[in-house]
TINUMI-164118 format. One record per residue: residue number from 0; x, y, z of N, C-alpha, C in turn. Coordinates in pm, whole numbers. Last residue first. Layout:
# TINUMI-164118
     n      n.X      n.Y      n.Z     ca.X     ca.Y     ca.Z      c.X      c.Y      c.Z
   NUM        X        Y        Z        X        Y        Z        X        Y        Z
...
This chain:
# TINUMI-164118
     n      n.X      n.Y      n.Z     ca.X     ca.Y     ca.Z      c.X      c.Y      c.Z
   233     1386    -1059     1170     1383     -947     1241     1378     -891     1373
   232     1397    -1323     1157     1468    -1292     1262     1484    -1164     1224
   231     1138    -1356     1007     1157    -1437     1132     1252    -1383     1235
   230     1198    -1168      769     1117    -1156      832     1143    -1248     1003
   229     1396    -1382      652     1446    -1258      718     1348    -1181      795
   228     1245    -1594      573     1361    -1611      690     1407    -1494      735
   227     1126    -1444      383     1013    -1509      506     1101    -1530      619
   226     1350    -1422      195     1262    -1295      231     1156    -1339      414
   225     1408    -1669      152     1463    -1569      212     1411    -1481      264
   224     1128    -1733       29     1190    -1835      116     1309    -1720      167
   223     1139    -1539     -203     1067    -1556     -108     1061    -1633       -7
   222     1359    -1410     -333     1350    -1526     -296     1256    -1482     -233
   221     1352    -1150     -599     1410    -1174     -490     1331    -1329     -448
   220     1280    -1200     -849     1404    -1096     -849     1460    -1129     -717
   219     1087    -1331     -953     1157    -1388     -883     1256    -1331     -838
   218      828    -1125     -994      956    -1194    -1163     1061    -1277    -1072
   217      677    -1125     -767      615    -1201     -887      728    -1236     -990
   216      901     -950     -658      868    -1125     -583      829    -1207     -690
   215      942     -779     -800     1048     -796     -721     1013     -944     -685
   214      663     -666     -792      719     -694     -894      851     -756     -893
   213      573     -622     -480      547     -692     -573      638     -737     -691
   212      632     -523     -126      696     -560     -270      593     -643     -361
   211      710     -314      153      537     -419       50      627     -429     -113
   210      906     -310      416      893     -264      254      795     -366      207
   209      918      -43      708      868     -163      619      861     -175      475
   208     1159      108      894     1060      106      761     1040      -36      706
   207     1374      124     1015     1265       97     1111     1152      199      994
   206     1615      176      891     1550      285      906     1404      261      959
   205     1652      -49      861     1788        0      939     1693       83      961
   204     1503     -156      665     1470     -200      743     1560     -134      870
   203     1629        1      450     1451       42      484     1490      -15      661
   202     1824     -183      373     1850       12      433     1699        6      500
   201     1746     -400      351     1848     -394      467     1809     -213      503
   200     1615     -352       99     1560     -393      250     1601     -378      377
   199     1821     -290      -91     1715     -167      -14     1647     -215       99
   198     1974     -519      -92     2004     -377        6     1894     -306        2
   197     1786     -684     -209     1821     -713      -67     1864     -570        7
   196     1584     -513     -414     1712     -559     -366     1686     -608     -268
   195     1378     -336     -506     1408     -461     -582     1539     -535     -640
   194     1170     -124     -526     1225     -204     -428     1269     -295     -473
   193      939       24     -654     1048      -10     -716     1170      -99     -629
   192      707       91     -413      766      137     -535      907       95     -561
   191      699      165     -102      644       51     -193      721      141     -303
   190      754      161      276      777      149      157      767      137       34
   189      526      250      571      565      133      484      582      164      302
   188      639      328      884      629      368      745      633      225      662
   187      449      444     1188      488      343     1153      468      377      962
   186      574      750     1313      445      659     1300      512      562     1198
   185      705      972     1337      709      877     1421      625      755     1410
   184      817     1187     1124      708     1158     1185      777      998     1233
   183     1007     1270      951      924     1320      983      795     1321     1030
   182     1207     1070      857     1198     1160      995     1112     1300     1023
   181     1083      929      716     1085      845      847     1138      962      957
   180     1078     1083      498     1000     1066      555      991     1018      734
   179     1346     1064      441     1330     1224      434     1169     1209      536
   178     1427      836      377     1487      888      517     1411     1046      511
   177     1265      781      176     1197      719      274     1290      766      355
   176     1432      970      -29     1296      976       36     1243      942      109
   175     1648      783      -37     1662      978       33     1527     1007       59
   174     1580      556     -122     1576      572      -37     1565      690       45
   173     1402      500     -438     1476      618     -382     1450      629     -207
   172     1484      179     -572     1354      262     -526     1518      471     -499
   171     1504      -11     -890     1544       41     -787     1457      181     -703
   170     1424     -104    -1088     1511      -13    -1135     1590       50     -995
   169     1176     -223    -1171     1262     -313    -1105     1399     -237    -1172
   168      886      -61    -1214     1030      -75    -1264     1145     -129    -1258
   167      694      -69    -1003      723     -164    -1117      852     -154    -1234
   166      804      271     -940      659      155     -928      687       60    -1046
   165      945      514     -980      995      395     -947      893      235     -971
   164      731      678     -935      852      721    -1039      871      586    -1059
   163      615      629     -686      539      589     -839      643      572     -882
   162      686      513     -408      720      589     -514      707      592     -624
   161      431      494     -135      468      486     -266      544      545     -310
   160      405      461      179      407      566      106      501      479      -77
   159      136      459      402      195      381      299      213      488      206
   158      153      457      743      171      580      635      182      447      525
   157      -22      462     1037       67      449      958       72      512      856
   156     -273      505     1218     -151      462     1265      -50      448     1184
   155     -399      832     1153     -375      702     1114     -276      618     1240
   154     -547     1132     1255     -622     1019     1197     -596      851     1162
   153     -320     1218     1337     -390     1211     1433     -487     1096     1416
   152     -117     1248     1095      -86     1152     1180     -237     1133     1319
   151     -151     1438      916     -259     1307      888     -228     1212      998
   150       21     1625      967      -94     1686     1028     -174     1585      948
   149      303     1488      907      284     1513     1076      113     1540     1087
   148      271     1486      647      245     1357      711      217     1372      854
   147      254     1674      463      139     1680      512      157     1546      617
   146      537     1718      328      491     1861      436      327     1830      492
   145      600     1504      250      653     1562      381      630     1647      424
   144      436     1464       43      438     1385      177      464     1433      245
   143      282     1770     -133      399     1651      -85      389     1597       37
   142       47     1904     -299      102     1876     -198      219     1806     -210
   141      -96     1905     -522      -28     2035     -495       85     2007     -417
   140     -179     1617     -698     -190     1766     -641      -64     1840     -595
   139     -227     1459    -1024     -135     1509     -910     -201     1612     -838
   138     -413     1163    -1117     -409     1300    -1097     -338     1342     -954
   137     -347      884    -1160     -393      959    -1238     -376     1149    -1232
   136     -377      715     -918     -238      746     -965     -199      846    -1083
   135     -593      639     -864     -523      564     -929     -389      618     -970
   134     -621      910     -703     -730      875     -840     -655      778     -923
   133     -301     1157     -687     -443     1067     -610     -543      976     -763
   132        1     1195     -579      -84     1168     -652     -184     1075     -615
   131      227     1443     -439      120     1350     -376       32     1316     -473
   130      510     1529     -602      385     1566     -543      271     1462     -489
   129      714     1415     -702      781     1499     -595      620     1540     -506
   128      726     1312     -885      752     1376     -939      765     1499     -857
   127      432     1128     -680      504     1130     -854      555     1279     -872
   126      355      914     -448      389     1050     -482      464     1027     -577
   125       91      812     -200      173      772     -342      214      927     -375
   124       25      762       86      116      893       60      198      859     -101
   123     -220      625      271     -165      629       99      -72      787       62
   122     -249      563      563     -286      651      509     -174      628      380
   121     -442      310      733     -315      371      687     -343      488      605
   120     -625      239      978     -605      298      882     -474      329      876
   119     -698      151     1283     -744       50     1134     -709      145     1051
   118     -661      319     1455     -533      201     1422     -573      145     1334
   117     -849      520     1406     -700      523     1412     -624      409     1364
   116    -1179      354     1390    -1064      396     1491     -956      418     1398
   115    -1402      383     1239    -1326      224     1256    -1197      253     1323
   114    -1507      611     1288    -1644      504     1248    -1548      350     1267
   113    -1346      794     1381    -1453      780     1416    -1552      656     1453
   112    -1162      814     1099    -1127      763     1233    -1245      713     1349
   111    -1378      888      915    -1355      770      926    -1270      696     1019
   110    -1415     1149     1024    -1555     1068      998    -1482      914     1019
   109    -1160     1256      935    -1228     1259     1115    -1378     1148     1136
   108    -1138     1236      729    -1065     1127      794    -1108     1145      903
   107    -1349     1406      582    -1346     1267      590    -1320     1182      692
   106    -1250     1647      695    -1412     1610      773    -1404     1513      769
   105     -986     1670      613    -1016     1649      768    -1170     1650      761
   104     -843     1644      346     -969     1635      358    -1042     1602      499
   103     -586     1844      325     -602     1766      321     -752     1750      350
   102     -605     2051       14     -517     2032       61     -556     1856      147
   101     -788     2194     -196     -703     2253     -160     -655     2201      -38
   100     -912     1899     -352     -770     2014     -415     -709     2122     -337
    99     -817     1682      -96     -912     1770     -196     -850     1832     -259
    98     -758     1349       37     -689     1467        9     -799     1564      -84
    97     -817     1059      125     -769     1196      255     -725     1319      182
    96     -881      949     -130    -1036     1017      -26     -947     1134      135
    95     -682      829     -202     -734      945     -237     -833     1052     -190
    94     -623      647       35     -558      739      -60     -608      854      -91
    93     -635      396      321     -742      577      255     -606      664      162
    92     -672      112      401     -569      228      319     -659      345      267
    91     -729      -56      716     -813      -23      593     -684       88      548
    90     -661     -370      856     -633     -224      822     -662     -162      701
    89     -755     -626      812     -703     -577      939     -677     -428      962
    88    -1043     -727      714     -939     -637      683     -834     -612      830
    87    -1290     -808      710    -1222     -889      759    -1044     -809      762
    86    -1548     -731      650    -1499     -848      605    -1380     -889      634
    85    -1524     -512      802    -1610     -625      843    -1607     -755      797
    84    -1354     -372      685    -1325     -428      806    -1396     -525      896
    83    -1488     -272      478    -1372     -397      460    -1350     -461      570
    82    -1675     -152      576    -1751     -278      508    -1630     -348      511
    81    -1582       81      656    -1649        9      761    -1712     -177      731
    80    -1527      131      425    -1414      174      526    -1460       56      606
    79    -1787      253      297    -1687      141      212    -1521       66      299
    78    -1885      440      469    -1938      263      496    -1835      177      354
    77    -1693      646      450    -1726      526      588    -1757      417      558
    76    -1532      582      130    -1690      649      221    -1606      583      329
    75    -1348      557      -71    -1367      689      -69    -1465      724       24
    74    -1143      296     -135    -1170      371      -18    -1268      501       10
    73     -964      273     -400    -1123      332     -386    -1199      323     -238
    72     -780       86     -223     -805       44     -356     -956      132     -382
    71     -657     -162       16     -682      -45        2     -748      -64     -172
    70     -599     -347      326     -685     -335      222     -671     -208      141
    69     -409     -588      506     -399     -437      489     -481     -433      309
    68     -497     -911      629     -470     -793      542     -519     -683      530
    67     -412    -1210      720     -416    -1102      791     -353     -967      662
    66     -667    -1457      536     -485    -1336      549     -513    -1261      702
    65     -907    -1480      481     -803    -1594      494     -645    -1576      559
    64    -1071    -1287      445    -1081    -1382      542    -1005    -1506      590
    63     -911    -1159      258     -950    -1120      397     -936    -1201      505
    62    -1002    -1333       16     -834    -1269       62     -862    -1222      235
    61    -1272    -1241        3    -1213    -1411       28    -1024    -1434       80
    60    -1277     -970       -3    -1322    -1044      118    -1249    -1206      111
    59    -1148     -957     -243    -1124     -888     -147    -1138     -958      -33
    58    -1371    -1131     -420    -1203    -1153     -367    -1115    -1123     -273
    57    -1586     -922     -366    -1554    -1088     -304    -1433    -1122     -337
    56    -1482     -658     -476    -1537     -670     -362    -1533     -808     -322
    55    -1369     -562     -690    -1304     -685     -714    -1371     -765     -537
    54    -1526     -308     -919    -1481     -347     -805    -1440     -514     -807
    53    -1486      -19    -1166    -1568     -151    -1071    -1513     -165     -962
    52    -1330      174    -1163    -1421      100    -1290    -1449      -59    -1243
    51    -1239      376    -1043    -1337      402    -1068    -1413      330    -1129
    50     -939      292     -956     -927      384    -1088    -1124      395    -1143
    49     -972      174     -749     -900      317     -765     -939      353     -837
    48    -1129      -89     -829    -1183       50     -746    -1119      145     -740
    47     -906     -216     -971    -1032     -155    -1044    -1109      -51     -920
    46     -784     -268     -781     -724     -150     -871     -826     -101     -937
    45     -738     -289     -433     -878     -319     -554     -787     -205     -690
    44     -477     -477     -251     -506     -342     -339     -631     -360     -449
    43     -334     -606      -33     -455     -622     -102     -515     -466     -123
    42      -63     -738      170     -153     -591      100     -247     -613        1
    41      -10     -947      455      -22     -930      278      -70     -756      273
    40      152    -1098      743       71     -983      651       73     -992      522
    39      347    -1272      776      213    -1230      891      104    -1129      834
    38      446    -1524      579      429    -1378      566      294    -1367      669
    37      385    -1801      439      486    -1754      558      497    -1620      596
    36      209    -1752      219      157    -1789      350      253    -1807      506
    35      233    -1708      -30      270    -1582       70      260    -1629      184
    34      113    -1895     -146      306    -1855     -145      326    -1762     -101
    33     -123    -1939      -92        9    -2016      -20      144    -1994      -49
    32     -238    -1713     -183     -238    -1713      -52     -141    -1829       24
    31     -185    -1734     -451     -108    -1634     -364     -117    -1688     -239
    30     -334    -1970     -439     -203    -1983     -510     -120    -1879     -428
    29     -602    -1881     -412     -547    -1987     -319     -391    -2004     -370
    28     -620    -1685     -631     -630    -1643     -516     -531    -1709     -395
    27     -390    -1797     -889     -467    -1807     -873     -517    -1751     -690
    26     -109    -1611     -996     -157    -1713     -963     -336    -1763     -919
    25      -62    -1288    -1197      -31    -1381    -1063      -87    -1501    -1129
    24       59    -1146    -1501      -43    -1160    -1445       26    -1292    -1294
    23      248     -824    -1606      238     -967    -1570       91    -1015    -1480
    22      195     -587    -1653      334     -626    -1671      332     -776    -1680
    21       12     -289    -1792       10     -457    -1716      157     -520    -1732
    20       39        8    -1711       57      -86    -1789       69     -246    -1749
    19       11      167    -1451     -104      198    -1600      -37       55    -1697
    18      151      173    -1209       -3      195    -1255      -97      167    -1357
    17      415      148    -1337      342      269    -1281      192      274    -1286
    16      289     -125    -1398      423      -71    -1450      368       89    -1421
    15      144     -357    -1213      167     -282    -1320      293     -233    -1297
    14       22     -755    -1199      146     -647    -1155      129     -525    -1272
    13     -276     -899    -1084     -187     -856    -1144      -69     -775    -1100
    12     -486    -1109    -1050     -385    -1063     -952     -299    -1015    -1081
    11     -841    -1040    -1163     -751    -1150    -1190     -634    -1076    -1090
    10    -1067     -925    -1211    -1070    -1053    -1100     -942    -1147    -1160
     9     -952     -685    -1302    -1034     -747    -1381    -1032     -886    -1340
     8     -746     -686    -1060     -790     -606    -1144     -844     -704    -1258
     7     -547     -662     -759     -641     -727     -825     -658     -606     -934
     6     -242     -712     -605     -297     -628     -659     -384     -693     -752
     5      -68     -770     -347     -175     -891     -436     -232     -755     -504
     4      251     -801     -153      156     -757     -239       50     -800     -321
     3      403     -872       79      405     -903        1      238     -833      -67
     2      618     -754      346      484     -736      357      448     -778      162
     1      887     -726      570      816     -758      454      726     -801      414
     0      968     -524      851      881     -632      804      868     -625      652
């Protein structure tokens, strides 16, 4: 599946360049929502809530209520977990909040499986430089995807796994990683970072992996009228 991207920040839709540099700005809410509107899913990312410096909370919801969407973006309580899904989220993204410094954060995700079940959560596996980075993308830990994805699988139904390195670079992603992942665990994977071919779709998609694209769609790199036809006869 191809799964199209809306990343907010200062109530506007933007694209970065690993996170940290603005690359380009979107369309207006109702703008995304009709040029994505052949798409069964979107991603809706708060950037200003990752990175600690507000929130984009009614857009969120107005995106919600209109999409079928996967939410993420400062996740860090139950009731911030329990609030998206009330507004409307189909699946809530826990990044930073599943991990501590010494490893993964099981009181959380047991709290928040708990409070909105398993299948409403993905779990944020962004990784820079080989290690699992948390806090907008800001600070690395110790860890790596592949040695924590089998023991977050109890808590999620899925995985979103990022490749910063790659993120907005329209340079191309690193597949050896998403095969390094997909076999290590059985749970449903979704792609992001630097994607920004037809063949990497084809490969992802061979490898019963989903790919969330932005920067690839917003500079026109790829068709979105294709992209929606290939979705159909997946």
């Amino acid at each position: 599946m191809i799964i199209p991207c809306i990343d907010l920040m200062e109530a506007k839709v933007v694209q970065l360049v690993q996170g940290r540099e603005k690359a380009l700005e979107g369309g207006t809410l109702d703008e995304m929502l009709a040029k994505f509107s052949a798409f069964p899913i979107i991603q809706v990312i708060d950037l200003d809530a990752a990175l600690g410096k507000g929130n984009n909370d009614a857009l969120v919801e107005y995106l919600a209520r209109r999409a079928v969407a996967r939410v993420g973006g400062g996740v860090r309580t139950v009731e911030r977990a329990r609030k998206l899904v009330e507004q409307g989220a189909s699946r809530v993204i826990i990044g930073t909040a599943a991990f501590h410094p010494q490893g993964i954060n099981h009181a959380l995700l047991e709290q928040l499986a708990k409070a909105i079940t398993p299948e409403k959560i993905l779990i944020a596996l962004d990784s820079k430089d080989g290690r699992i980075v948390v806090k907008g993308w800001r600070e690395s830990t110790l860890l790596t995807a592949e040695s924590v994805i089998r023991e977050l699988e109890p808590y999620a139904s899925g995985f979103l796994c990022t490749y910063v390195d790659q993120e907005g670079m329209m340079q191309g992603t690193n597949l050896d990683w998403f095969r390094r992942l997909r076999a290590a665990t059985h749970h449903e994977l979704t792609a992001a970072g630097g994607i920004a071919s037809y063949e990497e779709i084809a490969a992802l998609q061979a490898m019963n992996v989903h790919a969330a694209l932005g920067m690839a769609i917003y500079t026109g790199r790829l068709d979105l009228e294709r992209l929606a036809a290939w979705n159909r006869s997946a």
